[in-house]
C-alpha positions in Angstrom: -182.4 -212.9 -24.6 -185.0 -214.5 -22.7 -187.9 -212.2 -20.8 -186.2 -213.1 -17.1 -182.8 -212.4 -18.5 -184.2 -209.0 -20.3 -185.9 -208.0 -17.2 -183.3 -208.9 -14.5 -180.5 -206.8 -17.4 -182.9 -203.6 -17.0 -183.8 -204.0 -13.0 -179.7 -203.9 -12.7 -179.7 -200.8 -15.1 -182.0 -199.3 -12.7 -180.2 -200.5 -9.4 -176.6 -200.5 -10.2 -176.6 -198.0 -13.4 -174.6 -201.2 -15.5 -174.9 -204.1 -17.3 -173.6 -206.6 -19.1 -174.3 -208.2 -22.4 -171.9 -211.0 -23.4 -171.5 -211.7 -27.1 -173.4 -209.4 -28.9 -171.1 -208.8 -32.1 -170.0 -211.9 -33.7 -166.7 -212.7 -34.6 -166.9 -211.9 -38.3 -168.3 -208.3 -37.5 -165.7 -207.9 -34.6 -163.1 -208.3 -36.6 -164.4 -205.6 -39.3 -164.5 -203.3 -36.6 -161.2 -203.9 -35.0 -159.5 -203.9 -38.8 -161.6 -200.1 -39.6 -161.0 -198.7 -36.1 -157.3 -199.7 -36.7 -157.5 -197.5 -40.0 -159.1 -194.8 -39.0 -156.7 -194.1 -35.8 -153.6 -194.9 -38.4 -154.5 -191.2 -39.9 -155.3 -189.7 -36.6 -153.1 -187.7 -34.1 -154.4 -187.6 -30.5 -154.9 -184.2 -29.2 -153.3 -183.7 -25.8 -156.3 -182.5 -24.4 -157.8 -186.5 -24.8 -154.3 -187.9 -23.2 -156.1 -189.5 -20.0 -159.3 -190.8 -22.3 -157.2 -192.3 -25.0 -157.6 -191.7 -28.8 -161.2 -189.9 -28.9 -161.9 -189.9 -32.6 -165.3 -189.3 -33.5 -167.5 -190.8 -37.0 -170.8 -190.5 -37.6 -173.0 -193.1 -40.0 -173.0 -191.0 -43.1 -169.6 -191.2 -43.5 -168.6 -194.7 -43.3 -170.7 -198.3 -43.8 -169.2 -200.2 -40.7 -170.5 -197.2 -38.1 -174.1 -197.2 -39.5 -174.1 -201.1 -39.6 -173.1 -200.9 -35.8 -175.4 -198.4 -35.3 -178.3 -200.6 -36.7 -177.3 -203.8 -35.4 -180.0 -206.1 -34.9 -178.8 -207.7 -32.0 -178.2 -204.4 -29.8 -181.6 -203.2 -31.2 -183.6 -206.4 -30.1 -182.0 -206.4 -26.5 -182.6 -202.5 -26.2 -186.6 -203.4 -27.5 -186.5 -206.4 -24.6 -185.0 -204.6 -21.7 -188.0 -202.2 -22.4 -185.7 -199.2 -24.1 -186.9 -199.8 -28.0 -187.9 -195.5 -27.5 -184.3 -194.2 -27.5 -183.6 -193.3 -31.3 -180.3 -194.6 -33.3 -177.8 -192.9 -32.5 -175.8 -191.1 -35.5 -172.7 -191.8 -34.6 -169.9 -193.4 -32.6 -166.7 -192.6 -30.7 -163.4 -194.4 -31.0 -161.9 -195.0 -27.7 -158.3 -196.4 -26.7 -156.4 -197.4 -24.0 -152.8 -197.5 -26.0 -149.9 -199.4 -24.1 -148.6 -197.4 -21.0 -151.5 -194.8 -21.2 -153.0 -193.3 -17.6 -155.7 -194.0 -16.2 -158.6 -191.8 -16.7 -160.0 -189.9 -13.4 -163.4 -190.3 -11.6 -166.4 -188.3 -13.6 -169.7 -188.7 -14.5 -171.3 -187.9 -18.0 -174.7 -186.1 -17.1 -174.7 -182.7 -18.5 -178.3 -182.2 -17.0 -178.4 -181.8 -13.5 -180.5 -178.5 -13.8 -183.6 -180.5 -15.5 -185.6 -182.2 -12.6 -185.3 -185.6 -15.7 -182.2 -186.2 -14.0 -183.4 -187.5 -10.5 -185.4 -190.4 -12.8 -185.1 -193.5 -11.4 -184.9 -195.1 -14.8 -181.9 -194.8 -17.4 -182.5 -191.2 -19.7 -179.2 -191.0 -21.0 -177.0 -194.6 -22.1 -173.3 -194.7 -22.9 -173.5 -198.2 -25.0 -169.5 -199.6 -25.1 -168.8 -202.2 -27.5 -165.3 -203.8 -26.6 -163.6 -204.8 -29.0 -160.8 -206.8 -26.9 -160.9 -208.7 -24.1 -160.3 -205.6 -20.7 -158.8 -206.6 -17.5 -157.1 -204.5 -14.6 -153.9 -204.5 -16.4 -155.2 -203.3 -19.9 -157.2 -200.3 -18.7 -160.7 -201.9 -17.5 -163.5 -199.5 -16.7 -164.0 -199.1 -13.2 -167.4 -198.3 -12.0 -169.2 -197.4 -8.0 -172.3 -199.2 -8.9 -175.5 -197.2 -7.6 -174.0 -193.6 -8.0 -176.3 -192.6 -10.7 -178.9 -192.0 -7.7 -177.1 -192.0 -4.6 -174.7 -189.6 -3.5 -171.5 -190.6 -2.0 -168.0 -188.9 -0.4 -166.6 -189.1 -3.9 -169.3 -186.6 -5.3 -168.0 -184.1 -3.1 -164.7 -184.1 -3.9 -164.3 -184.4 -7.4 -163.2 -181.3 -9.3 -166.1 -180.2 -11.9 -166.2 -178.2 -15.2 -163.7 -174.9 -14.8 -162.9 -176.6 -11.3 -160.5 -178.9 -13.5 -158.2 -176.4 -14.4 -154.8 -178.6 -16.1 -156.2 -182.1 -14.5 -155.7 -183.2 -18.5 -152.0 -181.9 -18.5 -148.9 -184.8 -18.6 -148.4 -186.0 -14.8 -151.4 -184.7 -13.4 -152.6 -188.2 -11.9 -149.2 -187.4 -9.5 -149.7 -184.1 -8.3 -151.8 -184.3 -4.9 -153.8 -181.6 -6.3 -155.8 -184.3 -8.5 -155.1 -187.4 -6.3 -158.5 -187.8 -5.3 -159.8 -187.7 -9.2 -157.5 -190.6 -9.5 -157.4 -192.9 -6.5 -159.7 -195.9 -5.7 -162.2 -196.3 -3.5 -164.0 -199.3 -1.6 -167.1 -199.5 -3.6 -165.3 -199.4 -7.1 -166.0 -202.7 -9.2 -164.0 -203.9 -12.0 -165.8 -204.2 -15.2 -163.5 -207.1 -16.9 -165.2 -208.4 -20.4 -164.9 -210.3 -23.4 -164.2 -208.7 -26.8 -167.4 -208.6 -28.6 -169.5 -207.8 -25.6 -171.4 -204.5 -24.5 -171.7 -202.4 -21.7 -174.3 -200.3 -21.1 -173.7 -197.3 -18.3 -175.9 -194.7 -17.3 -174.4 -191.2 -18.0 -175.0 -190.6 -14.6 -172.9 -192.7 -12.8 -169.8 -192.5 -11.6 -166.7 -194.1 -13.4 -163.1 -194.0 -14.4 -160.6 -196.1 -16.3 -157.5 -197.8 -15.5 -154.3 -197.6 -16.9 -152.5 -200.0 -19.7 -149.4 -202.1 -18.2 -149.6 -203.9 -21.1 -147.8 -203.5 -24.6 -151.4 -203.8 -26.8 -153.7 -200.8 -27.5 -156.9 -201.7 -25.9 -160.4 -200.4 -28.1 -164.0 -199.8 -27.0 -166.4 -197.9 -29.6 -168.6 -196.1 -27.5 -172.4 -195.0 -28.7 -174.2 -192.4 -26.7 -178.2 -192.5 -26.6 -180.9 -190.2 -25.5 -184.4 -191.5 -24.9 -187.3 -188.5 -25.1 -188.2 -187.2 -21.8 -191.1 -189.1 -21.0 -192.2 -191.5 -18.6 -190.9 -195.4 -19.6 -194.1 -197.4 -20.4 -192.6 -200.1 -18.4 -192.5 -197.6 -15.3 -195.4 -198.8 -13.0 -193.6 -197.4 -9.7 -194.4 -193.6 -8.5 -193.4 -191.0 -10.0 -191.2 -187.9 -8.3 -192.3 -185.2 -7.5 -189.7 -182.8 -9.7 -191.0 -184.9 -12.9 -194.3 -184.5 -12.4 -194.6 -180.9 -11.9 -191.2 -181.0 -14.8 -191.8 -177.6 -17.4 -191.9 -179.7 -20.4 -191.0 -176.6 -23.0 -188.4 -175.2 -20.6 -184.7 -174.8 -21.9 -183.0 -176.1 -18.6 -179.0 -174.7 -18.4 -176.3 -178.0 -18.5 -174.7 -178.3 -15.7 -172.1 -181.3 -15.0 -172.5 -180.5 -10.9 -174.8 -182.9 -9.0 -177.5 -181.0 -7.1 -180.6 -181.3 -5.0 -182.1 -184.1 -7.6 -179.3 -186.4 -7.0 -180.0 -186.0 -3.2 -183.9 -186.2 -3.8 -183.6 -189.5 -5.9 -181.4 -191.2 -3.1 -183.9 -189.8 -0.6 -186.5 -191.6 -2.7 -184.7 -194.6 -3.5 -184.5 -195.5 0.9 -188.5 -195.0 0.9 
């Protein structure tokens, strides 16, 4: 991609906690993946725990040729280098992820496991989810849904959502019914619809805020999803100030995970209106 297209990509990453990048498998490659994610999922039985996120089957690169070729692909690996984030490692693996025909949606969550480490009120992406589609998504075939900006700003929705224990048997059959959970599974006015072509990626801060629609359709819908880290350092294309919490951050400390948005979520927004 060009430089303007590579910096306006990472300035949305930043501002909305999303992007876009069309086309980045190629037909021939696509259609490897489609025909080995078929396979694998043939000798797979979906745990009932996974029921709202779809078959969740996990492979790493040493144990099959088509994962580590994804996970090397030059293509992702030059836009990452563009965009500015060449310093988070290959990952080692990948997750299979469906939406079969007449599956629910999947509630509201975000993915940060860190809210304890002051690293999590950076303005800049630490944690990626990368989501390579392997068919086209639209409202009716279980599209992500993001609330673009959540990954620094706190909304009503963060105060509502059910965390960790909190959950309790949200991941039972019929759960998106009960009034107990309607909230985890309802929409709200900021939600965007991320509808996309098979072959293309989406790249989502683990911070922000999402959830998936259901299938009406009679096709499984697939998405391989790659999860990278990025060391806890400042981004050498970061020339803005830096907060407070990062500067004065105990680099050797062993922070506790926490999935529960805290002060540093409400510092970032406050920083964020300066």
């Amino acid at each position: 991609m060009s430089p303007e297209v590579a910096l306006q990509k990472r300035e949305q990453m930043i501002r909305d906690g999303f992007c876009i990048i069309d086309n980045i498998l190629t037909d021939a490659f696509l259609q490897e993946l489609r025909d080995e994610s078929e396979q694998l999922l043939a000798n797979y039985t979906q745990p009932e725990a996974t029921r709202y996120h779809g078959h969740h089957l996990q492979v790493t690169s040493k144990d099959n040729t088509l994962v580590q070729k994804l996970l090397e692909w030059q293509p992702t690996l030059n836009a990452l280098e563009e965009m500015g984030f060449g310093d988070f490692p290959v990952a080692r693996g990948i997750t299979i992820l469906t939406k079969d025909p007449g599956a629910p949606p999947l509630y509201w969550h975000q993915d940060c496991y860190y809210w304890n480490d002051p690293i999590s009120c950076a303005p800049w992406p630490q944690h990626i989810f990368m989501k390579y589609y392997l068919t086209d998504t639209t409202p009716e075939n279980g599209c992500l849904k993001v609330i673009p900006g959540t990954h620094y700003r706190r909304i009503d929705l963060h105060d509502k959502l059910l965390y960790g224990s909190e959950l309790g048997d949200v991941h039972q059959p019929g759960s998106e019914s009960k009034e107990k959970y309607s909230v985890m599974f309802s929409d709200h006015p900021d939600q965007v619809d991320v509808c996309v072509k098979a072959g293309s990626l989406v790249m989502r801060d683990a911070r922000l805020l999402h959830s998936v629609r259901k299938n009406d359709t009679d096709k499984r819908r697939t998405m391989l999803l790659v999860w990278i880290v990025r060391p806890n350092t400042i981004p050498d294309y970061w020339n803005h100030e830096i907060l407070e919490p990062i500067l004065n951050r105990e680099k050797n400390k062993d922070y506790p995970s926490s999935q529960i948005p805290n002060e540093f979520l409400d510092y970032s927004e406050t920083e964020n209106k300066k």
